[in-house]
N, C-alpha and C positions, 0 to 999 in steps of 0.2 A: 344442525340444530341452532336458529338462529336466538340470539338474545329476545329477553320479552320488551326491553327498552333499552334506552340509551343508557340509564342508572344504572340498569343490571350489568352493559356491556362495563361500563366504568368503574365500576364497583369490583367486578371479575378482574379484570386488568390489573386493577392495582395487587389485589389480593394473590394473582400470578406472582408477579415482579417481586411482591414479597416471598414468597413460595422460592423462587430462582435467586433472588437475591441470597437468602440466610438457608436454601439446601431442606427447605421443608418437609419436603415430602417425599417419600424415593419409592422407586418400582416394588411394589409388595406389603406395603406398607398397609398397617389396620389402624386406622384415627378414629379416635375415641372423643369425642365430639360434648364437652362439658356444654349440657343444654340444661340451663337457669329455666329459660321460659321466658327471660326477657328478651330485649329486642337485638342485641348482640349476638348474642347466642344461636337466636332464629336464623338474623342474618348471617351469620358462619357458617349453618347447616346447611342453609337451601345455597350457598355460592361454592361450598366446599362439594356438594353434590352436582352442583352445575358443571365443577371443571372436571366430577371426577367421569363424567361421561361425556368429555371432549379432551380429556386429557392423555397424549403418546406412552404414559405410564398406564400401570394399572394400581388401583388402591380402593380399598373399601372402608365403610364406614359403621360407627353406631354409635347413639345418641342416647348420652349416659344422666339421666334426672339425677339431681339428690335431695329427695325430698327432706327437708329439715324438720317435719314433724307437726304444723302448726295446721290447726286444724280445716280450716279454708280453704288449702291449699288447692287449686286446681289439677292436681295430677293426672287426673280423665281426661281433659282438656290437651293437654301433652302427648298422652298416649292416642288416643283419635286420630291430632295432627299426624303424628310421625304416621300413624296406620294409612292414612289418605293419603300419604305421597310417599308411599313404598320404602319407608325411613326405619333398618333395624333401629330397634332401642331397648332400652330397661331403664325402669324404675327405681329406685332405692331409696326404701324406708327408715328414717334415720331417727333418734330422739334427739336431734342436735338442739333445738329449741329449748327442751328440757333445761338442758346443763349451762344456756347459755350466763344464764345471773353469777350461777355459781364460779365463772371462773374466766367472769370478765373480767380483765384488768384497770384498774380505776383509771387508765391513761388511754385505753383503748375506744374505739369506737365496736360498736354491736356488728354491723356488717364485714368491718375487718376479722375479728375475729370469726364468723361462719365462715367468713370464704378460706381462713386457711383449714377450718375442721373439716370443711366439704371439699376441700383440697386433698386431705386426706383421705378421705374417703374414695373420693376419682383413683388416685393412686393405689388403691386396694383393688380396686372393680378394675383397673386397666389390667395389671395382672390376671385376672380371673379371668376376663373376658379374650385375653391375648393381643392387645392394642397394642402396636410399635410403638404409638406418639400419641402425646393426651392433647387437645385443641383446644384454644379457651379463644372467649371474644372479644380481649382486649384491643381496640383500637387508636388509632391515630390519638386522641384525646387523651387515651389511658396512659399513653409513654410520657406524650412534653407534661401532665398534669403529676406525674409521680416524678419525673426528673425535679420540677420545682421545687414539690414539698420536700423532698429529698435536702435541695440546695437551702433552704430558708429554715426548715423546720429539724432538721436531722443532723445538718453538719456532712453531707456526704453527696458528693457527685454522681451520681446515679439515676438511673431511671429503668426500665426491665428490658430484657432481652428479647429479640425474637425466636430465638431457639434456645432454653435451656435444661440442661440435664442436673436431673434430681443429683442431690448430695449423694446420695448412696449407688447413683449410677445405675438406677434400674428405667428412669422411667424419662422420656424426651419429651416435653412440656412446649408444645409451638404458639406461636400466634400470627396468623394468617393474616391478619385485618389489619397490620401495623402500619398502614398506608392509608386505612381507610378510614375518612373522619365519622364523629359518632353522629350529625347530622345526616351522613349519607345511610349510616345503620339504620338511623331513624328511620327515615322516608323509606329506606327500600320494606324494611318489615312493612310498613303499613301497606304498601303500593302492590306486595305479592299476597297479602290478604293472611297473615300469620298473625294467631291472637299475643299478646302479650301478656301475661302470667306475672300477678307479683307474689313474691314469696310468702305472705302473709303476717310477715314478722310485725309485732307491736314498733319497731324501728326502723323498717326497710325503709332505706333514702336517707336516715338519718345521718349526712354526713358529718364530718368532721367540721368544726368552722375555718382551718386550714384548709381544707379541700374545697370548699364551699368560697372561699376566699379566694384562692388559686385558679377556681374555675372563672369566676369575676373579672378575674384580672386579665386573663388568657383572653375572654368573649371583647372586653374593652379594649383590651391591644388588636385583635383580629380588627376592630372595625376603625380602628383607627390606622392605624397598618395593614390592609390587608394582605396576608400570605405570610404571617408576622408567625404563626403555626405550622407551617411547612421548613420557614426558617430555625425553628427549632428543633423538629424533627429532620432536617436534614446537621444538624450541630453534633445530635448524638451517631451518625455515621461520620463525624467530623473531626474527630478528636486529637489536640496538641499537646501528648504528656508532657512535653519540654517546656511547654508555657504554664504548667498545671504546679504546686506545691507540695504533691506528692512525692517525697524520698522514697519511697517506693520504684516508684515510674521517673525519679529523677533524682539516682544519688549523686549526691555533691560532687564527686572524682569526675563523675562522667560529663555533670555540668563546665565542671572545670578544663577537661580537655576539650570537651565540642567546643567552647567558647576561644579555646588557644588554637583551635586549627582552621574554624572560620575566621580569626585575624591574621594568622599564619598567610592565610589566600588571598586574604583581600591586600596585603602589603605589595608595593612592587618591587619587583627584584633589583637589587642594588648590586652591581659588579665593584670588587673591591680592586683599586688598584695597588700593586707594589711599585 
């Protein structure tokens, strides 16, 4: 089964090496596939299907909606696609739009807060449905753009994992696309003929002005740097606790001996004479 193009082949590649790098995905495995309807999402499903019928493993799939409620919403649209290219799925009808006024946080943005209730909600449906691993679309962009905000706006070194597991230990949370930038998501949704669906919320897109600023900043260094995004994303595989100010990841004692046994070595040896 050959690629449909060089994007697709490229796009698959990287999404491998993710996959092998961080242990993605393992023989028997049921991935539950968080499909938004935007262009990430799309692009996860059709690459995550592409390998899983050229892949030495076996694994299956299905493509989990969560409808938020608002009335627009194209969920027909969703359900067709998946039916036209032999994609299990379900839908899930939610009143999350309802309740969203009532219990935003005055510090919060509108789309943060859905995505963790429809976070929720994935996590309920993956049990029902028996999924190993829930799959979301966050890409290349998504990691160095939340590492930043992380770093500037939060006080805290971070940025998301490629594999992690729920706090309660029930449920494996992957993301496949961590290699892959959100320009190449763009283009390839377009280029395999996948509609893109917005969620219909009075605020979808409405980012944060941090985020919005972050993303700014990241597009300006790319062009002025270019590969200035790859250097980042190879940083967080990068990591120096020992140069870091976490006592955590570097208590004092232990700074204190590493620091006496690397002069210990570097000294030369002096023969004392009697």
């Amino acid at each position: 089964m050959a690629y449909r193009s060089p994007l697709e082949a490229r796009i698959s590649k990287k999404a491998t090496k993710a996959i092998t790098d961080f242990n993605l995905i393992e023989d028997g495995d049921r991935i539950m596939v968080g499909l938004s309807g935007g262009k990430d999402s799309w692009a996860l499903m059709q690459v995550l299907d592409n390998l899983r019928q050229r892949a030495p493993i076996r694994f299956s799939l299905i493509a989990v909606n969560v409808d938020s409620g608002y009335k627009d919403f194209k969920h027909g649209v969703i359900a067709s696609t998946c039916q036209e290219r032999g994609w299990e799925y379900r839908i899930e009808h939610t009143s999350i739009g309802d309740v969203m006024d009532d219990i935003l946080d005055s510090n919060a943005t509108p789309c943060s807060l859905c995505a963790r209730l429809r976070r929720g909600v994935l996590y309920r449906i993956a049990s029902e449905v028996g999924a190993t691993k829930i799959a979301l679309g966050h890409h290349l962009d998504d990691f160095i753009e939340t590492l930043l905000l992380n770093l500037f706006f939060a006080g805290a070194l971070k940025a998301m994992p490629a594999r992690l597991v729920s706090d309660n230990g029930e449920h494996v949370v992957i993301r496949p696309l961590a290699y892959v930038g959100e320009d190449e998501a763009r283009l390839y949704t377009k280029e395999i003929g996948l509609p893109i669906i917005g969620c219909c919320c009075p605020a979808c897109g409405d980012l944060s002005l941090q985020r919005q600023r972050v993303k700014r900043l990241i597009m300006d260094l790319e062009v002025e740097h270019p590969g200035v995004k790859q250097s980042m994303l190879k940083a967080l595989g990068n990591v120096m606790p020992r140069h870091l100010l976490d006592t955590r990841l570097n208590p004092s004692g232990e700074l204190r001996d590493s620091v006496a046994v690397r002069l210990d070595e570097s000294l030369p040896l002096i023969q004392i004479q009697h």
